[in-house]
C-alpha positions in Angstrom: 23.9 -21.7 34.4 27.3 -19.9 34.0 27.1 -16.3 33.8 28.4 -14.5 30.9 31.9 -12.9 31.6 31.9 -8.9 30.5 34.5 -7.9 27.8 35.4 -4.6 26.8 33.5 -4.6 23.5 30.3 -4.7 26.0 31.0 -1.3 26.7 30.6 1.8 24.4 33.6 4.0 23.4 32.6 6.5 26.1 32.2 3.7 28.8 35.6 2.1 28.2 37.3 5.7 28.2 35.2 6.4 31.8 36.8 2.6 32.5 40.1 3.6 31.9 40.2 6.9 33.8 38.8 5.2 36.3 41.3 2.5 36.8 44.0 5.0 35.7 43.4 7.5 39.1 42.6 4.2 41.6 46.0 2.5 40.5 47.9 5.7 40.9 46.1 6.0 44.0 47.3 2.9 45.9 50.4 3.5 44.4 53.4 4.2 47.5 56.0 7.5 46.3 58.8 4.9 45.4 56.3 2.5 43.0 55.4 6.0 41.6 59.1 7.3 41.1 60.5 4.0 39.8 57.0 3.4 37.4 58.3 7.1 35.9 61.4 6.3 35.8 60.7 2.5 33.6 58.0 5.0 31.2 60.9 7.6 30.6 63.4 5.4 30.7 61.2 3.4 27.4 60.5 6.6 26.0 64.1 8.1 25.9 66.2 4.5 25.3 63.8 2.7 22.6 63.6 4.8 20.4 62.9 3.3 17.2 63.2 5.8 14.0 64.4 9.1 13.1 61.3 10.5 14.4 61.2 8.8 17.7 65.0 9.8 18.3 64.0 13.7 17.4 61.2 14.0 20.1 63.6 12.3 22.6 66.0 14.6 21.6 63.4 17.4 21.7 62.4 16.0 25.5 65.8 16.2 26.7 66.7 19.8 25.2 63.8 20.6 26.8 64.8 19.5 29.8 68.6 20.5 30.5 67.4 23.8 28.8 70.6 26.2 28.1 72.6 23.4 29.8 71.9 21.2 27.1 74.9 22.4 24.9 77.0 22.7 27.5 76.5 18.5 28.3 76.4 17.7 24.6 79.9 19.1 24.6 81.2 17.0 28.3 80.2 14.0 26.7 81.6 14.4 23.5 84.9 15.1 25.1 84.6 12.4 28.0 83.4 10.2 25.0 86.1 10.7 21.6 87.2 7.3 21.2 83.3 6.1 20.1 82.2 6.1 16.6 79.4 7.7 15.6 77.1 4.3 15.2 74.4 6.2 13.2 77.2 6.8 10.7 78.3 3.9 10.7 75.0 2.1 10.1 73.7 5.0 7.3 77.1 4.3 5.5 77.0 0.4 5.6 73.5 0.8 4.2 74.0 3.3 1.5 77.0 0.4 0.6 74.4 -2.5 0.5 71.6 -0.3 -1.6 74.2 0.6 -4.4 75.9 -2.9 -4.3 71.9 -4.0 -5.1 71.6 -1.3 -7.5 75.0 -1.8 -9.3 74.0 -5.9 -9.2 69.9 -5.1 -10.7 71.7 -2.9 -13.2 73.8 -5.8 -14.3 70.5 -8.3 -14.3 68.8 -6.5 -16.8 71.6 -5.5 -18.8 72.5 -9.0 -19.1 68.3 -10.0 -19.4 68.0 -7.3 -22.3 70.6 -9.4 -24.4 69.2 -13.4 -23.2 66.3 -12.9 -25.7 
């Protein structure tokens, strides 16, 4: 007779967290200094690059502001110089959107206008 295989819903909450903190400290653990440093840098690398909303591109921004503290300005302002010749892509994408939602709202305007008189 086979023996059942374990699956995480066998455990209780407070198991599974015990579980994962656990397997969290072993695998960092047997982990050598470069797996550890290029791990971080592929987790802060996500964090900072694939950013997904507004939100997400505001704690990023938060992170690194943080982080270069009252150097921050001062390496906004190098890039932006070293940089001139790029458009702003966020403006670009805001302003071909706000083009597409009133070319919608200018076309449903015309649908019922057009549906108000059909009866």
């Amino acid at each position: 007779m086979k023996k059942k295989s374990l699956i995480y819903s066998d455990l209780s909450k407070k198991q599974l967290e015990i579980l994962k903190e656990l397997y969290v400290q072993k695998k960092v653990e047997s982990m050598s200094h470069q797996e550890l440093k290029q791990y971080v840098l592929e987790i802060i690398s996500h964090q900072v690059n694939d950013t997904i909303d507004k939100e997400e591109e505001m704690e990023a921004w938060r992170e690194m502001s943080d982080f270069f503290g009252e150097q921050f300005e001062i390496i906004i302002l190098e890039i932006q110089a070293k940089y001139t010749d790029e458009k702003n892509s966020f403006d670009t994408e805001i302003d071909s959107q706000r083009q597409r939602i009133e070319l919608l709202e200018r076309h449903n305007l015309d649908q019922e206008k057009k549906d108000m008189w059909d009866d």
